[in-house]
C-alpha positions, 0 to 999 in steps of 0.5 A, spaced: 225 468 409 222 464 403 215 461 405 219 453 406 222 456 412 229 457 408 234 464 409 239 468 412 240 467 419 238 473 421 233 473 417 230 465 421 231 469 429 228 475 426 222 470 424 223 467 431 223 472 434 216 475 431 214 468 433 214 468 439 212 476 440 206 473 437 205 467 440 205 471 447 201 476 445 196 471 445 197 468 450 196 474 455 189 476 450 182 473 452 180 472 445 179 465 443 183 462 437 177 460 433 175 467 433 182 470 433 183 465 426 176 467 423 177 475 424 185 473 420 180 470 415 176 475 414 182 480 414 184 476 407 189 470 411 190 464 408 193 459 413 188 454 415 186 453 422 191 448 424 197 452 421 194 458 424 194 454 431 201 451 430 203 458 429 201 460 435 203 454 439 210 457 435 211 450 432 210 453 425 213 459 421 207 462 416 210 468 411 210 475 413 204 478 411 201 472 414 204 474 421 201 482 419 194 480 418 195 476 424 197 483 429 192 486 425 186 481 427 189 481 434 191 488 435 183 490 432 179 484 437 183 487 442 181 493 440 173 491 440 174 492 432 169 486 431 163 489 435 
């Protein structure tokens, strides 16, 4: 998928798809979005907070190496990876 959003079909339910994975997945964590945003920051995210915030809300598509930080600072603040 191209960084407007553009591509393939598959490739627009794949982004999605991944989207709401994402998105459920921290719903169901008890980290806060602050922190969860400032870890992605600090794993070397770009997305500002209120794009990070649509993302999450699944109002946005960011690009796919967004998203892997995104599980990376998820799956390490899940972990204790912050302490």
């Amino acid at each position: 998928m191209n960084a407007d959003g553009t591509g393939d079909p598959d490739q627009l339910m794949e982004a999605d798809e991944q989207r709401r994975d994402v998105a459920r997945r921290f719903r169901s964590t008890q980290v806060p979005m602050i922190k969860l945003w400032t870890y992605y920051y600090g794993l070397g995210g770009d997305a500002d907070e209120m794009s990070f915030d649509a993302y999450l809300n699944e109002a946005l598509h960011l690009p796919a190496s967004q998203v892997a930080l995104i599980a990376t600072a998820m799956r390490e603040l899940s972990a204790g990876g912050d302490q």
